[in-house]
mmCIF file of the N, C-alpha and C atoms, coordinates in Angstrom:
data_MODEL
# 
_entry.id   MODEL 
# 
loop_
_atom_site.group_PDB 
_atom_site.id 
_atom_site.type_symbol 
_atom_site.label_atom_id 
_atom_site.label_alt_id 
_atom_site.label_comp_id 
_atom_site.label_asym_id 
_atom_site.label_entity_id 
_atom_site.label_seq_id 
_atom_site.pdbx_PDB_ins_code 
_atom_site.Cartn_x 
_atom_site.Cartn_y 
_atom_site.Cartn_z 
_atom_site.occupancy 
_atom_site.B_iso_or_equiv 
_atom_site.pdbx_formal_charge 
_atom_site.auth_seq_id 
_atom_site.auth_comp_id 
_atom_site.auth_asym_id 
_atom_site.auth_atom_id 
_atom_site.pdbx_PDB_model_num 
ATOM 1   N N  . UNK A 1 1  ? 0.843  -1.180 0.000  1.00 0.00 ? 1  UNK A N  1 
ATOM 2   C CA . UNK A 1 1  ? 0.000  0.000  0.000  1.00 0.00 ? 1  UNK A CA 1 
ATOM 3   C C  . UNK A 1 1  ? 0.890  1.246  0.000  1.00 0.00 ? 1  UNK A C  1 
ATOM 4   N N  . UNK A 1 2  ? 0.739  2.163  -0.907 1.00 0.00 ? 2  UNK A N  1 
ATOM 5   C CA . UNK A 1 2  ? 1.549  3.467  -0.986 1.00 0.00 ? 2  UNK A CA 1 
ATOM 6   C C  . UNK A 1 2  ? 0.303  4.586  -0.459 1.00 0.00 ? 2  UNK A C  1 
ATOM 7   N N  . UNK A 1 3  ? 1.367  5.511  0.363  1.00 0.00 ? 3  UNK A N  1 
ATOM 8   C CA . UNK A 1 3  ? 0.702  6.420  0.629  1.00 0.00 ? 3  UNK A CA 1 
ATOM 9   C C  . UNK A 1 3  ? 0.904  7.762  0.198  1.00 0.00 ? 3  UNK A C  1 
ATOM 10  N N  . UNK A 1 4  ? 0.143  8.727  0.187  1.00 0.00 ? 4  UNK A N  1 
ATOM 11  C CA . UNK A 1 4  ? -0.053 9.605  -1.195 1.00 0.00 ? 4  UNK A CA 1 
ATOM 12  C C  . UNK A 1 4  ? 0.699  10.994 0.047  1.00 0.00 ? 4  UNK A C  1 
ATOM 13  N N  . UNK A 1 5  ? 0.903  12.099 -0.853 1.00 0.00 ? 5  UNK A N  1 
ATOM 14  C CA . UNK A 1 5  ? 1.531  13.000 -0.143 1.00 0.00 ? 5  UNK A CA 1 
ATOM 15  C C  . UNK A 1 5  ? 0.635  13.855 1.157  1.00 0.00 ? 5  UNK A C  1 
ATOM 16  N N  . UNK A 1 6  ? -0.502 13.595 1.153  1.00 0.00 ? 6  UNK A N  1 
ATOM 17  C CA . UNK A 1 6  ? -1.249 13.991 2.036  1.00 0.00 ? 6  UNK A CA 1 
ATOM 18  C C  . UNK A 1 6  ? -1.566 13.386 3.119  1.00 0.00 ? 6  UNK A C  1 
ATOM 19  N N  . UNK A 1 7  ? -1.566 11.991 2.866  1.00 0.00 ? 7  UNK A N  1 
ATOM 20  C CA . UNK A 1 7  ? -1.464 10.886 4.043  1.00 0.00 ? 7  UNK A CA 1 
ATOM 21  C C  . UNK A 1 7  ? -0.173 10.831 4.671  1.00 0.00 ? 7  UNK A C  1 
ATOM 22  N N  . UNK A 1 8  ? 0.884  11.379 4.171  1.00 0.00 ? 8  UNK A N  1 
ATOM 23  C CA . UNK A 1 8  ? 2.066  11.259 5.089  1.00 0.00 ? 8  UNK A CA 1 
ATOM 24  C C  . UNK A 1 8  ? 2.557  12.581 5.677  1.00 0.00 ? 8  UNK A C  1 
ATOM 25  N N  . UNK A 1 9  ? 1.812  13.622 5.345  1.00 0.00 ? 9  UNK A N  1 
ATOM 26  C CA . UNK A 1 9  ? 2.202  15.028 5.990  1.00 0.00 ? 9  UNK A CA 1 
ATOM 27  C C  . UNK A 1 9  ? 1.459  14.486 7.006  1.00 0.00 ? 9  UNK A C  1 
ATOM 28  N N  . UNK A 1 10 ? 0.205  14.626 7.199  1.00 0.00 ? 10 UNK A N  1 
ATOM 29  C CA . UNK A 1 10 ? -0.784 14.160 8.111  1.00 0.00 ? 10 UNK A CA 1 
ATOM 30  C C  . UNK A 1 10 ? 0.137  12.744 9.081  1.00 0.00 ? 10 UNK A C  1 
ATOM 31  N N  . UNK A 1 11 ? 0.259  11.999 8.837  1.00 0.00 ? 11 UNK A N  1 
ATOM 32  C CA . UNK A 1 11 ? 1.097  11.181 9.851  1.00 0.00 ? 11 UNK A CA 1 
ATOM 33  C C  . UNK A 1 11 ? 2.139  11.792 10.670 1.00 0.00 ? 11 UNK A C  1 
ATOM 34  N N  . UNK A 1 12 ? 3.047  12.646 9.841  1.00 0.00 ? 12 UNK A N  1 
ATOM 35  C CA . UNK A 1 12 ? 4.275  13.693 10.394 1.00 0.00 ? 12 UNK A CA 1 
ATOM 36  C C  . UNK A 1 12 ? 3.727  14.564 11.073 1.00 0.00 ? 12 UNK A C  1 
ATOM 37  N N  . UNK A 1 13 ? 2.740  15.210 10.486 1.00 0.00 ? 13 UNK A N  1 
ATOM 38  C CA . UNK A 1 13 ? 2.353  16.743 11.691 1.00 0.00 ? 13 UNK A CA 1 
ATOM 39  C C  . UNK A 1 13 ? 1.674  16.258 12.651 1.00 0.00 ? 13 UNK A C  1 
ATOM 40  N N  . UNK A 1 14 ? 0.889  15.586 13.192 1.00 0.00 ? 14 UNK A N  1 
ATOM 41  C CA . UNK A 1 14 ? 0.159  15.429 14.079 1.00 0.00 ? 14 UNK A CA 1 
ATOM 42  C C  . UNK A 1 14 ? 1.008  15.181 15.293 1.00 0.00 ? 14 UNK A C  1 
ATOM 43  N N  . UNK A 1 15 ? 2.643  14.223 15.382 1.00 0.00 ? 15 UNK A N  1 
ATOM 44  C CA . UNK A 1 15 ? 3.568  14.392 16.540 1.00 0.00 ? 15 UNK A CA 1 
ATOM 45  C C  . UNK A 1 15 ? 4.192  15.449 16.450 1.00 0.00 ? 15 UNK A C  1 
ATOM 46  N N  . UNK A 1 16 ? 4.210  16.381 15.466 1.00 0.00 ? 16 UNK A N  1 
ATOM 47  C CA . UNK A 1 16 ? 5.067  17.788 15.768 1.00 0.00 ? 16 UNK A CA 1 
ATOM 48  C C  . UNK A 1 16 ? 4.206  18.638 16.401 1.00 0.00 ? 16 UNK A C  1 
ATOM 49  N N  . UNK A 1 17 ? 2.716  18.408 15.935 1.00 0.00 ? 17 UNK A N  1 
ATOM 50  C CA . UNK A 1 17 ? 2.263  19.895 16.793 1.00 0.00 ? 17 UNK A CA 1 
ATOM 51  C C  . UNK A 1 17 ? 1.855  19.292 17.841 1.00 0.00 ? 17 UNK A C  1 
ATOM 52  N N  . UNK A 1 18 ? 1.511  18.108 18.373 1.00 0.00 ? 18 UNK A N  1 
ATOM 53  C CA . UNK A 1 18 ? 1.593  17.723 19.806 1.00 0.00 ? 18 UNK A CA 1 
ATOM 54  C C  . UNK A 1 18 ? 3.303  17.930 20.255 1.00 0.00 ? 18 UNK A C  1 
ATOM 55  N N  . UNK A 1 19 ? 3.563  18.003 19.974 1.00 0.00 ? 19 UNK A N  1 
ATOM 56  C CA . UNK A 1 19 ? 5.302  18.467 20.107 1.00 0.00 ? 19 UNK A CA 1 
ATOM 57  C C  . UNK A 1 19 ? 5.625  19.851 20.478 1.00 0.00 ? 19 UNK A C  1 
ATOM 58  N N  . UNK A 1 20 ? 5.136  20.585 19.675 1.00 0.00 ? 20 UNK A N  1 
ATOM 59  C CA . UNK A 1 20 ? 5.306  21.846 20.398 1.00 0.00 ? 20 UNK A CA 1 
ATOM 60  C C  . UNK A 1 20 ? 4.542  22.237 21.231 1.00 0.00 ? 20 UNK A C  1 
ATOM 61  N N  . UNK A 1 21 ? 2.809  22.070 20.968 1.00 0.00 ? 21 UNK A N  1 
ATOM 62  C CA . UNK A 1 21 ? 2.033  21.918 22.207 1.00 0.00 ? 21 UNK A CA 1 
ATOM 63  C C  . UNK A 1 21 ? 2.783  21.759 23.549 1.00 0.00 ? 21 UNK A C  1 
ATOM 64  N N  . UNK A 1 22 ? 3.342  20.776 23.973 1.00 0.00 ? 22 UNK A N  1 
ATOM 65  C CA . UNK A 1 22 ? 3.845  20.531 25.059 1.00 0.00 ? 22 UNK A CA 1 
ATOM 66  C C  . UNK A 1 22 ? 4.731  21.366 25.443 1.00 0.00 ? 22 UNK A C  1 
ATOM 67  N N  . UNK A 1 23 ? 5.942  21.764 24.109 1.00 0.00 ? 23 UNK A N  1 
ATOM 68  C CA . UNK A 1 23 ? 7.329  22.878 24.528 1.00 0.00 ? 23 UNK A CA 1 
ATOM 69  C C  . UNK A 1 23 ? 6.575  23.554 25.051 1.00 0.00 ? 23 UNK A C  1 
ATOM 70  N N  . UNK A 1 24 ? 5.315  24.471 24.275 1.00 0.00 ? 24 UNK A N  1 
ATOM 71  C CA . UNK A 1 24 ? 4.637  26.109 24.721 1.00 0.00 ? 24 UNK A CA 1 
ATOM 72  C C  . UNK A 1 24 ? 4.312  25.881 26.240 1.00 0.00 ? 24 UNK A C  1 
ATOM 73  N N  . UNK A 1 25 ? 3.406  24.651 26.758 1.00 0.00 ? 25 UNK A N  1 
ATOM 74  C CA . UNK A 1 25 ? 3.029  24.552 27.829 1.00 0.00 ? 25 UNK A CA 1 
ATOM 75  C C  . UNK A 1 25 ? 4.124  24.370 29.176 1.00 0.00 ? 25 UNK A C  1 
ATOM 76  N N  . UNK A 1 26 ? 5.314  23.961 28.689 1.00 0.00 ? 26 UNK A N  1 
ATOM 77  C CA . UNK A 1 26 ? 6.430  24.024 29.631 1.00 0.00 ? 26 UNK A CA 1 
ATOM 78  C C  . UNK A 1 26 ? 7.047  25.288 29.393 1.00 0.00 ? 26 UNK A C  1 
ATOM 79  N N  . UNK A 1 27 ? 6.715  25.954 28.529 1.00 0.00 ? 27 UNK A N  1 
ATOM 80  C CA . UNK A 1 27 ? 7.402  27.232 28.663 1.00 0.00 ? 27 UNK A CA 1 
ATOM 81  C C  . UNK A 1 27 ? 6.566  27.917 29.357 1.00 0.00 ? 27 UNK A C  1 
ATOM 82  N N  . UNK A 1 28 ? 5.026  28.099 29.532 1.00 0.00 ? 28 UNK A N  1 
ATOM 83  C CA . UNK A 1 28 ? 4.558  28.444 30.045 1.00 0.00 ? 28 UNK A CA 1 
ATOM 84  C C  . UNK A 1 28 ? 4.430  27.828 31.888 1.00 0.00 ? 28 UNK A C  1 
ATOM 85  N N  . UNK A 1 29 ? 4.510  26.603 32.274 1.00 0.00 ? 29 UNK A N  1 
ATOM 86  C CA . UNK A 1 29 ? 4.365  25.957 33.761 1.00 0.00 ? 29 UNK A CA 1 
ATOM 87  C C  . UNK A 1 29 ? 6.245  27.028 34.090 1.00 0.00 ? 29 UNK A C  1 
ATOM 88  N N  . UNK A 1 30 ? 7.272  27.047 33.545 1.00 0.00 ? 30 UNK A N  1 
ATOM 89  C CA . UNK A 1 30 ? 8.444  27.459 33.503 1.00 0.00 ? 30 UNK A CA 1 
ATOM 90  C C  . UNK A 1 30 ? 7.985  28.725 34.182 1.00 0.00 ? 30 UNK A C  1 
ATOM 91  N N  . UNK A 1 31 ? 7.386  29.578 33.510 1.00 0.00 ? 31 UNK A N  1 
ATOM 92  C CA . UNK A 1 31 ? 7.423  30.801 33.857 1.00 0.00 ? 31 UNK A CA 1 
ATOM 93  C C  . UNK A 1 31 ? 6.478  30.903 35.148 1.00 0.00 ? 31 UNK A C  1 
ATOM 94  N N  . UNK A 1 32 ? 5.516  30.607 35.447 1.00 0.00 ? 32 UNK A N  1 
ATOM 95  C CA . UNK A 1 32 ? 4.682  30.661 36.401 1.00 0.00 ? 32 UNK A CA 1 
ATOM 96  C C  . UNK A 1 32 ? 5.287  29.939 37.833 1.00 0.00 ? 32 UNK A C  1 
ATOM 97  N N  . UNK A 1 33 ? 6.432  28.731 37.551 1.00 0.00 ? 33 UNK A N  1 
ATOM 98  C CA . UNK A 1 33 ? 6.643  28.559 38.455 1.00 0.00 ? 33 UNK A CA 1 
ATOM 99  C C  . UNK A 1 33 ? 8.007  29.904 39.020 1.00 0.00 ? 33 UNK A C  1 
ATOM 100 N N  . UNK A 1 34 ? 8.347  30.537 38.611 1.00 0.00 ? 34 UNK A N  1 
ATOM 101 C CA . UNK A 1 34 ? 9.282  31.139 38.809 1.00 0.00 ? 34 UNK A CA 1 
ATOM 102 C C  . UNK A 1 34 ? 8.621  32.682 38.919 1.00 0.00 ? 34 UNK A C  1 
ATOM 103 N N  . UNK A 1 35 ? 7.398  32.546 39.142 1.00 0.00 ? 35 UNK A N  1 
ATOM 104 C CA . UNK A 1 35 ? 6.419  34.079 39.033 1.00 0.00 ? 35 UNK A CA 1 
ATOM 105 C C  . UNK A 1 35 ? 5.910  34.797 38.448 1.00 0.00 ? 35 UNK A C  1 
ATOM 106 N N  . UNK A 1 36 ? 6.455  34.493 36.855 1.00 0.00 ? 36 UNK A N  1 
ATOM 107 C CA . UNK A 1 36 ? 5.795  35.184 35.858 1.00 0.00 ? 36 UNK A CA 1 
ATOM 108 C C  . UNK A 1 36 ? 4.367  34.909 35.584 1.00 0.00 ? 36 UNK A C  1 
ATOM 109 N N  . UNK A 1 37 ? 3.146  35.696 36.241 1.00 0.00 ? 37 UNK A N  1 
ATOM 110 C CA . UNK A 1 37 ? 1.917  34.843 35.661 1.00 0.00 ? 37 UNK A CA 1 
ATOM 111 C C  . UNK A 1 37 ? 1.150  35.105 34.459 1.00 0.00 ? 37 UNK A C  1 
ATOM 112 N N  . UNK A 1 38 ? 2.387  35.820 33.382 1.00 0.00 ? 38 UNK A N  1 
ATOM 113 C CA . UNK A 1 38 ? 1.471  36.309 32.078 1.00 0.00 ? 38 UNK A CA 1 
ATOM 114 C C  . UNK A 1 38 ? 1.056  35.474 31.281 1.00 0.00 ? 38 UNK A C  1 
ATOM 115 N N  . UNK A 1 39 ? 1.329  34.172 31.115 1.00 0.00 ? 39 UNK A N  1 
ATOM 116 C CA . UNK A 1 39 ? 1.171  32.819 30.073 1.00 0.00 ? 39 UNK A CA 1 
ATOM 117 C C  . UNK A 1 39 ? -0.263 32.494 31.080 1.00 0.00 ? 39 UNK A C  1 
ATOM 118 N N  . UNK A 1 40 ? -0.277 32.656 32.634 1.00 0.00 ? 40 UNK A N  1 
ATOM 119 C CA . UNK A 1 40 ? -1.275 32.056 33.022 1.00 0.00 ? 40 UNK A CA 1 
ATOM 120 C C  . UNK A 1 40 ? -3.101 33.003 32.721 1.00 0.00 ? 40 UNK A C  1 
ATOM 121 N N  . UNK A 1 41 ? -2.428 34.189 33.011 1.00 0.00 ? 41 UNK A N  1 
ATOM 122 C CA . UNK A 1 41 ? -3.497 34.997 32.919 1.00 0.00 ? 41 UNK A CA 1 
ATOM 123 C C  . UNK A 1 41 ? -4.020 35.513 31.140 1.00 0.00 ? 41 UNK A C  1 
# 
């Protein structure tokens, strides 16, 4: 079975933007734990 160029972006992006999802959210728990509460508010 070959998969076409749209079926394999779609396989690739879906762990990158859960990927950065997570960086943003540790950049954000990062800052709040250290006092910054602008990511929280």
């Amino acid at each position: 079975m070959e998969l076409n160029v749209i079926q394999v972006i779609a396989i690739y992006a879906l762990p990158v933007i859960f990927a950065i999802t997570l960086h943003e959210a540790a950049h954000a728990y990062a800052a709040k734990h250290f006092g910054d509460l602008t990511a929280y508010s």
